[in-house]
N, CA, C and O atoms as a DFTB+ gen file, in Angstrom:
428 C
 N C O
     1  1       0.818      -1.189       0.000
     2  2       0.000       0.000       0.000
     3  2       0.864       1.257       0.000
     4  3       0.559       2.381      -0.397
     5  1       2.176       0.762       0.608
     6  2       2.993       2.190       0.427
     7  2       3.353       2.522      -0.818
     8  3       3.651       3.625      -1.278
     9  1       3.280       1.093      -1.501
    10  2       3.472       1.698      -2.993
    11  2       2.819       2.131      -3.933
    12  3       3.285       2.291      -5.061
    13  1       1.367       2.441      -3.514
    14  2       0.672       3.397      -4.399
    15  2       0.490       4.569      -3.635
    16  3      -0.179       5.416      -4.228
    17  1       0.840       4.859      -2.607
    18  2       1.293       6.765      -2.233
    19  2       0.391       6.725      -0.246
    20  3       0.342       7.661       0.553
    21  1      -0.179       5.236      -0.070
    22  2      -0.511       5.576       1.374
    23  2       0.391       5.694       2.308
    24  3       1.462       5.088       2.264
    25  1       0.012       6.573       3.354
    26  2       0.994       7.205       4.206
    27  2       1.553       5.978       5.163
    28  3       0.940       4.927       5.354
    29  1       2.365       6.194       5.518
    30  2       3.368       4.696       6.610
    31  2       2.084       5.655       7.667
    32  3       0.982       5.111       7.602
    33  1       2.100       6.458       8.232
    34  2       1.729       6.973       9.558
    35  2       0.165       6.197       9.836
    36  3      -0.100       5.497      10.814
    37  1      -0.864       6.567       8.575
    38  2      -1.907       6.182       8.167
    39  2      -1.825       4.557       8.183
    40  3      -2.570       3.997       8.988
    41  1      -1.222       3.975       7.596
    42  2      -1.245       2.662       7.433
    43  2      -0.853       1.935       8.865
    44  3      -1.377       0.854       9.132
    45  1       0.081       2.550       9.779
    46  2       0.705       1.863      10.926
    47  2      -0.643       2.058      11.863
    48  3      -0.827       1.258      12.780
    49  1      -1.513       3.048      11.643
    50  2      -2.838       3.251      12.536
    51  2      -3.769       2.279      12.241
    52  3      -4.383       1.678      13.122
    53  1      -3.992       1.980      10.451
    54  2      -4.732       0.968      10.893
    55  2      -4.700      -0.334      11.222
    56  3      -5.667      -1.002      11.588
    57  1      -3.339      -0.778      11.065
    58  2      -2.403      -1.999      11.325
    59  2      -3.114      -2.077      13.329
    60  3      -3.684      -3.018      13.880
    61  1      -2.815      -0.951      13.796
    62  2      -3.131      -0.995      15.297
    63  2      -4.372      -1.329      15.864
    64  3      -4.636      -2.166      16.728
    65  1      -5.273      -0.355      15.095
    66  2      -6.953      -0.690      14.737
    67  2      -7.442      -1.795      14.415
    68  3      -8.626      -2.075      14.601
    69  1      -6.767      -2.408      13.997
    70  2      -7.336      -3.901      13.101
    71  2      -6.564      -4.667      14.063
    72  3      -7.293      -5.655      13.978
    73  1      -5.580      -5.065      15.012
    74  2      -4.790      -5.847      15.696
    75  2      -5.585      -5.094      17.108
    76  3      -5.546      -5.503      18.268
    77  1      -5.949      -4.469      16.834
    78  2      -6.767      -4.253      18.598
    79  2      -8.434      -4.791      18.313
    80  3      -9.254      -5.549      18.831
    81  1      -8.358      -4.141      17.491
    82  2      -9.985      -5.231      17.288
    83  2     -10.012      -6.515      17.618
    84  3     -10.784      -7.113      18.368
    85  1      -9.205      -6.850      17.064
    86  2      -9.239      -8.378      16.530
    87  2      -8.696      -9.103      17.857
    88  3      -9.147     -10.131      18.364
    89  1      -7.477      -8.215      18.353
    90  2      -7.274      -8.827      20.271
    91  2      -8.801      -8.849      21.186
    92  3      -9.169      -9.694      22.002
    93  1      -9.442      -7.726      20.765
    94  2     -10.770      -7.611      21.623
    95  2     -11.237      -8.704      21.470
    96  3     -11.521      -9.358      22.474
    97  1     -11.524      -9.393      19.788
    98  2     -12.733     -10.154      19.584
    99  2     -12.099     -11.327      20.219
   100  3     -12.739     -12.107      20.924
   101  1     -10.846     -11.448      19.968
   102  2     -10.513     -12.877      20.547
   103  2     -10.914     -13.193      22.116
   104  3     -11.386     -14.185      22.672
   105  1     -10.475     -11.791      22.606
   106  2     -10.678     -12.006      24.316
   107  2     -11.895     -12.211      24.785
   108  3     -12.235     -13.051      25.619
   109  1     -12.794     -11.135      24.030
   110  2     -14.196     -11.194      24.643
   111  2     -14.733     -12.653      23.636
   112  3     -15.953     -12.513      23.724
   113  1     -14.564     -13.646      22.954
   114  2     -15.277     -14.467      22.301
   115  2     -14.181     -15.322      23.658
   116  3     -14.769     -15.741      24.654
   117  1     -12.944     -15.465      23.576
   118  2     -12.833     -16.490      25.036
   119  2     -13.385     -16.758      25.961
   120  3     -13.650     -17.910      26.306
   121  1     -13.816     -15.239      26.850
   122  2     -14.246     -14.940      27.822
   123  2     -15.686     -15.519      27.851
   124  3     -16.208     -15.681      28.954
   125  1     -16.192     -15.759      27.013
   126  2     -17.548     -15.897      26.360
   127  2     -18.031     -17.210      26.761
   128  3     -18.908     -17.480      27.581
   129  1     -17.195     -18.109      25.929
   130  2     -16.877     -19.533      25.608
   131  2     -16.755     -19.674      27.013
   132  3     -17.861     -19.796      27.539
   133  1     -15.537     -19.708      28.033
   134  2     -15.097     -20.336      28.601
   135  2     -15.800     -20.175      29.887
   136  3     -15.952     -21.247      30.472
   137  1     -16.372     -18.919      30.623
   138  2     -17.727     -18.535      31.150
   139  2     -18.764     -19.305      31.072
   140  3     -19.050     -19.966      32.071
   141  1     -19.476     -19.400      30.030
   142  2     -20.391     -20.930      29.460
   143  2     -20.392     -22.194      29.939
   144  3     -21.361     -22.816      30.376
   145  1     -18.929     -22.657      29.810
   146  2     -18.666     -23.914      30.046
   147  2     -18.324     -23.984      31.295
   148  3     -18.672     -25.040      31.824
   149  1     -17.627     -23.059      32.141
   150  2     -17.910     -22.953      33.654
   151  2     -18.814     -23.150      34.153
   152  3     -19.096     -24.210      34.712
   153  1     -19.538     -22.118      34.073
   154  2     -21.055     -22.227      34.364
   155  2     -21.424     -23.260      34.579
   156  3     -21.842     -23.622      35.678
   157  1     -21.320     -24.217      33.200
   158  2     -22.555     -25.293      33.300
   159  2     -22.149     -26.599      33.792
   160  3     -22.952     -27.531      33.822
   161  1     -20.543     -26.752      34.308
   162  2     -20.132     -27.315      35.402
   163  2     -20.259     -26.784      36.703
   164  3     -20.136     -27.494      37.701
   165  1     -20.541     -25.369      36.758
   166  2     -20.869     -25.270      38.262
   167  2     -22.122     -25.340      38.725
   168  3     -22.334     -25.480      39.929
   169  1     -23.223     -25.240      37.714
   170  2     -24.363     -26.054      38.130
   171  2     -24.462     -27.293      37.816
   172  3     -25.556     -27.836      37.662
   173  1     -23.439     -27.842      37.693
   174  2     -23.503     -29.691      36.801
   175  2     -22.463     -30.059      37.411
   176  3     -21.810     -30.815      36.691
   177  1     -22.003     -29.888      38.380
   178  2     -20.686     -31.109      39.192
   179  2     -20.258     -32.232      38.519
   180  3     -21.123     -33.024      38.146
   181  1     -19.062     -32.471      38.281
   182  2     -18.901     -33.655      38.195
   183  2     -19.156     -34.581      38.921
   184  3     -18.625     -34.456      40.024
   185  1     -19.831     -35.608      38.778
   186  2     -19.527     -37.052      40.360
   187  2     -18.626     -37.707      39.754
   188  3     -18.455     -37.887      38.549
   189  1     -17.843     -38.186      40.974
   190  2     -16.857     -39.235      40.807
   191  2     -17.290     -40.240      41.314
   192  3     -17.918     -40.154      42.369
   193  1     -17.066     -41.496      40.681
   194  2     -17.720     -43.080      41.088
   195  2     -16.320     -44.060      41.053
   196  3     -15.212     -43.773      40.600
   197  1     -16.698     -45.088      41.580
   198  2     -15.316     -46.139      41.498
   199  2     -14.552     -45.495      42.833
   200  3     -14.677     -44.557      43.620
   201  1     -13.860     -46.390      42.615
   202  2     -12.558     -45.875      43.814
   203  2     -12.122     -44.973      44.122
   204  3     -11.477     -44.875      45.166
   205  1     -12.431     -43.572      42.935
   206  2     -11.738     -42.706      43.009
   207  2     -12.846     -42.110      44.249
   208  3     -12.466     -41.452      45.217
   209  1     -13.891     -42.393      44.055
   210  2     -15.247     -41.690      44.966
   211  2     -15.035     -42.367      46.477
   212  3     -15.488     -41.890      47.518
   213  1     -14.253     -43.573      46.365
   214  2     -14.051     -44.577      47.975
   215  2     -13.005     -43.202      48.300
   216  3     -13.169     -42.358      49.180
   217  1     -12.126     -43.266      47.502
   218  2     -10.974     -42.824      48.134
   219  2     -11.312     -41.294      48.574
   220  3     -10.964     -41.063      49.732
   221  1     -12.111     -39.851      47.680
   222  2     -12.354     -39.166      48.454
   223  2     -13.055     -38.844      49.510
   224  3     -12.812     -37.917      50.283
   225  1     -14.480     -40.075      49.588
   226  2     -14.951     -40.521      51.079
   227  2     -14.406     -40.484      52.586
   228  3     -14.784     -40.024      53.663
   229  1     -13.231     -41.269      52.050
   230  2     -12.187     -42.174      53.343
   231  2     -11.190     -40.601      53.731
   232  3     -10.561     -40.489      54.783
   233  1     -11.239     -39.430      52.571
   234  2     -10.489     -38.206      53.109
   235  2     -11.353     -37.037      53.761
   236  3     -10.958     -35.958      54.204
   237  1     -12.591     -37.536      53.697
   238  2     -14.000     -36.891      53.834
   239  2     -14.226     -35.711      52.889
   240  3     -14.719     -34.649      53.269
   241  1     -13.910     -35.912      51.872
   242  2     -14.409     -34.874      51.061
   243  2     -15.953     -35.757      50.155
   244  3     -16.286     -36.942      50.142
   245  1     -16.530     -34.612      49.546
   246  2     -17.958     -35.491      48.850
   247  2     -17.112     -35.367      47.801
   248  3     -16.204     -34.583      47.524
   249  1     -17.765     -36.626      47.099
   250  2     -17.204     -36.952      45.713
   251  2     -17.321     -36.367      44.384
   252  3     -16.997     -37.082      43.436
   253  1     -17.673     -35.351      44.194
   254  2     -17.506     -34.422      43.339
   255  2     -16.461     -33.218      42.933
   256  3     -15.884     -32.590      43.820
   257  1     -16.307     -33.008      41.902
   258  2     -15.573     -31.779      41.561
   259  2     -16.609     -30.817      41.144
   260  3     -17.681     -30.602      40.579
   261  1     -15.754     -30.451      41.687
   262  2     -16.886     -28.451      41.753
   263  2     -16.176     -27.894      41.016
   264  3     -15.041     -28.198      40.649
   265  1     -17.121     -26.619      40.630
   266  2     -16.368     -25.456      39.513
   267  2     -16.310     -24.342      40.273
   268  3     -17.077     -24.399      41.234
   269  1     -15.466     -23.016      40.163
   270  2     -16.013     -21.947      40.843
   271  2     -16.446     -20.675      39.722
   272  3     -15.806     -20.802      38.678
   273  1     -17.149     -19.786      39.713
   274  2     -17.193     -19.096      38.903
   275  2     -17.021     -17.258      39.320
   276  3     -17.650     -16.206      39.200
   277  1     -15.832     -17.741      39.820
   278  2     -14.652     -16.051      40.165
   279  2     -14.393     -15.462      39.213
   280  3     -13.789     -16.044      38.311
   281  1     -14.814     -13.907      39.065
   282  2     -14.345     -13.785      38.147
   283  2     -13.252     -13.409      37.538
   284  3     -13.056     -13.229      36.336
   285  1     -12.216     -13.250      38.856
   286  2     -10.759     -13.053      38.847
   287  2     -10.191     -13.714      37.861
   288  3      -9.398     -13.405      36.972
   289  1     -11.042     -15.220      38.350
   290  2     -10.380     -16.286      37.533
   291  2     -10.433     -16.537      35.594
   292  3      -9.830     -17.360      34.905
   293  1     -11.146     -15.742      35.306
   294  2     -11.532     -15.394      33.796
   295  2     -10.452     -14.378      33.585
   296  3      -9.473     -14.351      32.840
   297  1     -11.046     -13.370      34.671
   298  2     -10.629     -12.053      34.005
   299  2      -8.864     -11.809      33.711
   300  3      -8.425     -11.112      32.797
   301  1      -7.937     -12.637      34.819
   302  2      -6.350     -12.326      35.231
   303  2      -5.840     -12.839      33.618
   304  3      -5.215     -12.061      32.898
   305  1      -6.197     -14.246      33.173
   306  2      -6.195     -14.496      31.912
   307  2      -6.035     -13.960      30.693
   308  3      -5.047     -13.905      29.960
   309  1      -7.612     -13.401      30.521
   310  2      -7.856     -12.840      29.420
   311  2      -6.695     -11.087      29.289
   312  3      -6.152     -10.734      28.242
   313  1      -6.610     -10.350      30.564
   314  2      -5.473      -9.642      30.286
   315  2      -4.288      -9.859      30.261
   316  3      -3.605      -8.837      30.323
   317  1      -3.776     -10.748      30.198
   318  2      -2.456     -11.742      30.426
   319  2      -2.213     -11.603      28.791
   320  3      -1.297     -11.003      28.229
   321  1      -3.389     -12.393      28.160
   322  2      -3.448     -13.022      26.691
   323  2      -3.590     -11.633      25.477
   324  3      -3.235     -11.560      24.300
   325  1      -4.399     -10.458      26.567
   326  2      -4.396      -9.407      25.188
   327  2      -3.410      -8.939      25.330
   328  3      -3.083      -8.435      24.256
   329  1      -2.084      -8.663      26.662
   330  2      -1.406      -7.774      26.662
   331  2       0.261      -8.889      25.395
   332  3       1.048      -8.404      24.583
   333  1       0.144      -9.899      25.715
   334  2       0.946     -10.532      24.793
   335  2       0.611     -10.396      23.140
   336  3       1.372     -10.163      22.200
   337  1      -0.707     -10.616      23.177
   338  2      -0.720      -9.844      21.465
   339  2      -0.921      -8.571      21.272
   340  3      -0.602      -8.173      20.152
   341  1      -1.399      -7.705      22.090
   342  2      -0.338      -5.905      21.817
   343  2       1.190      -5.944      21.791
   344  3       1.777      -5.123      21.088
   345  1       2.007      -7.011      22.645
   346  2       3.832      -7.295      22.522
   347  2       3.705      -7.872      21.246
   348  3       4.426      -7.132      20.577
   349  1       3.131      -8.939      20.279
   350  2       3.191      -9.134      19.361
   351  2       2.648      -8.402      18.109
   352  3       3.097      -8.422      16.962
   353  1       1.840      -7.912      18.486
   354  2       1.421      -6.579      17.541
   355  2       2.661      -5.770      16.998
   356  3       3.186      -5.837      15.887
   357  1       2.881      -5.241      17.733
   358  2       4.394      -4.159      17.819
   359  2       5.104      -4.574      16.967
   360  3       5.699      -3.660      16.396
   361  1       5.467      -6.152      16.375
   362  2       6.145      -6.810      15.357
   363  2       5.941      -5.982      14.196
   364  3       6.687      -5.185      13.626
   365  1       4.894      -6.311      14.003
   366  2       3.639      -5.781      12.526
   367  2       4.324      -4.070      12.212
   368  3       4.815      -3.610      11.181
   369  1       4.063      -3.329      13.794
   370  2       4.176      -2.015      13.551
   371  2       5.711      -1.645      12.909
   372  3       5.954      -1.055      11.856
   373  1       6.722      -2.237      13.977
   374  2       7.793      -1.813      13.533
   375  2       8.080      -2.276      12.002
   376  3       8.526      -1.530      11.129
   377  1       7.760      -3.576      11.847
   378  2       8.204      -3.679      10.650
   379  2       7.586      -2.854       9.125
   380  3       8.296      -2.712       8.129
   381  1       6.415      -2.468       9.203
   382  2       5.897      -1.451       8.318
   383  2       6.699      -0.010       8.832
   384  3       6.829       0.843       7.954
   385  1       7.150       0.256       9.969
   386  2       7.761       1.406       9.764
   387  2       9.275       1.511       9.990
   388  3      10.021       2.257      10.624
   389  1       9.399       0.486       9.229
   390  2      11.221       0.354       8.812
   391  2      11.118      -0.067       7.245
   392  3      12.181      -0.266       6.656
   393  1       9.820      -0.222       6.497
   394  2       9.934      -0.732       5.008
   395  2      10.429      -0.132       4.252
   396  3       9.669       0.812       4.036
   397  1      11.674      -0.010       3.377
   398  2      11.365       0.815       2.318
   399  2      10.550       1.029       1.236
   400  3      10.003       0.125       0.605
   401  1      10.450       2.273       0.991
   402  2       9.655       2.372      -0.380
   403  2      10.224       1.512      -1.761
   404  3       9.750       0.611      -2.452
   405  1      11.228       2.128      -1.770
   406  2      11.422       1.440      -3.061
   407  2      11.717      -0.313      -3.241
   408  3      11.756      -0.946      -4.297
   409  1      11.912      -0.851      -1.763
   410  2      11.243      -2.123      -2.032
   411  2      10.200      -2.851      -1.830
   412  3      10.129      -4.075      -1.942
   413  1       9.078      -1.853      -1.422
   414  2       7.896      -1.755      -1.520
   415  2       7.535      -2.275      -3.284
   416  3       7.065      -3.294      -3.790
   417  1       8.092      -0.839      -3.857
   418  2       7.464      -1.045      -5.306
   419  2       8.024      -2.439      -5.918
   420  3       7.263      -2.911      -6.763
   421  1       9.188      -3.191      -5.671
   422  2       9.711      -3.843      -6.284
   423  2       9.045      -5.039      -6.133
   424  3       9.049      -5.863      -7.048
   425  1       8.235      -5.319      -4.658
   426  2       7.704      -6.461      -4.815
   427  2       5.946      -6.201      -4.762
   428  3       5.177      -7.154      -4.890
């Protein structure tokens, strides 16, 4: 695109725009998903049967696994995961604003 006359400045903005979007959609479609499926283990316990259910008996725990639905526990994640693809973003940026033009046009 630099080689038909768009600006590096212009182009590195929407490089940012489009890599922040697209971090959003990923996070909030995770957050989404994985919320869901919490959920419906924390109203749906697992039971454990067989031995494994003797054995947490005999430690007195009930034989189920529980879910919790903290939302620390979503949330510490999902900013963990966008702030690594804004560090990988930055790839994209620098390298459009170190391109040259004229080997822009060449390829």
């Amino acid at each position: 695109m630099i080689a038909i006359g768009f600006q590096k400045t212009a182009l590195i903005f929407m490089m940012m725009v489009e890599s922040f979007l697209i971090g959003i959609i990923g996070v909030l479609g995770g957050l989404g998903i994985s919320y869901s499926v919490i959920y419906y283990f924390y109203k749906n316990p697992i039971i454990v049967t067989g031995q494994m259910a003797e054995t947490y008996n005999s430690m007195g725990f009930e034989p189920k696994i529980m879910f919790g639905i903290n939302p620390e526990i979503f949330f510490g994640p999902a900013f963990t995961v966008f702030v690594i693809f804004l560090l990988v973003s930055l790839y994209q940026i620098f390298f459009v604003a170190n391109i040259k033009v004229a080997k822009s046009i060449k390829s």
